[in-house]
N, C-alpha and C positions, 0 to 999 in steps of 0.2 A: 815730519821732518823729511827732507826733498834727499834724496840718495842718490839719482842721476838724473841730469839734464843735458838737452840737445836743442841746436840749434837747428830750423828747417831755411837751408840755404837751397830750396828748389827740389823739381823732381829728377834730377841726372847725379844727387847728392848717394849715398849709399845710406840706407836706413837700419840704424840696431834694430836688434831683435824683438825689443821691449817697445820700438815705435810701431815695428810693423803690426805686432799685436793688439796694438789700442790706437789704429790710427784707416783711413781710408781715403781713396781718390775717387771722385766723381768724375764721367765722361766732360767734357767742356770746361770744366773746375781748374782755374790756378791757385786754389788752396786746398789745403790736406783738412780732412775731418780729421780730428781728432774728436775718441769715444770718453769725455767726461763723465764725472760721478753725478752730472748734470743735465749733459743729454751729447749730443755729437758740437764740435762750435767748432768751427774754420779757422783755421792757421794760415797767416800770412806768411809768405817771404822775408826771414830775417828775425819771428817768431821764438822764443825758447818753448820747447816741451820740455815737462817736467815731470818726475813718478816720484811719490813717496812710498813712507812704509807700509802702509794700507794696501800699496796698487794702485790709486786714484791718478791719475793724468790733469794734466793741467798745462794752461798756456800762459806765459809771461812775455809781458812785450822787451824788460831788461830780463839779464842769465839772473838767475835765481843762485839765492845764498845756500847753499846745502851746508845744513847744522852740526854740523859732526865737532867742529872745534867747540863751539858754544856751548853745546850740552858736553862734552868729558871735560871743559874747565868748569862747567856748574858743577858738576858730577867730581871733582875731583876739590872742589872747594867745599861743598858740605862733608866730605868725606873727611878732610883736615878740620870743620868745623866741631863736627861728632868727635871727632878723636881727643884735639884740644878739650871738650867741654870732658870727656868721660876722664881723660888721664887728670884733670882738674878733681874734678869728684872724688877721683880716688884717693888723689892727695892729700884733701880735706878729712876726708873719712878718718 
């Protein structure tokens, strides 16, 4: 699940803290290394970077979905599901 993403609008952009850490410039280079769970891959101009829960970096060419709604209404629809099935049960009992 993706917890923050960034866009690389260029090198005169100010970079978080969490880019600076997983990311690098080359002499001559108009793109940012970024250090994947993959190996280092070049970030263009207009790029999203992305960290999930792991730590892993990643590049998307659109902003990335970050799951947070998705998973607490899955998470909060099984939680109604258990409930309705057990208060059932009990009923029956």
């Amino acid at each position: 699940m993706i917890i923050k993403s960034w866009k690389f609008t260029g090198f005169k952009s100010t970079f978080p803290d969490w880019v600076q850490d997983n990311t690098s410039k080359r002499a001559g280079s108009k793109k940012l290394w970024v250090h994947t769970q993959y190996g280092e891959a070049p970030a263009r101009v207009g790029e999203w970077i992305s960290i999930n829960l792991r730590g892993h970096v990643d590049i998307h060419s659109e902003k990335p979905r970050e799951g947070w709604s998705k998973k607490m209404m899955a998470g909060s629809a099984f939680a109604i599901i258990v409930l309705v099935l057990l208060v059932t049960a009990i009923s029956l009992w």
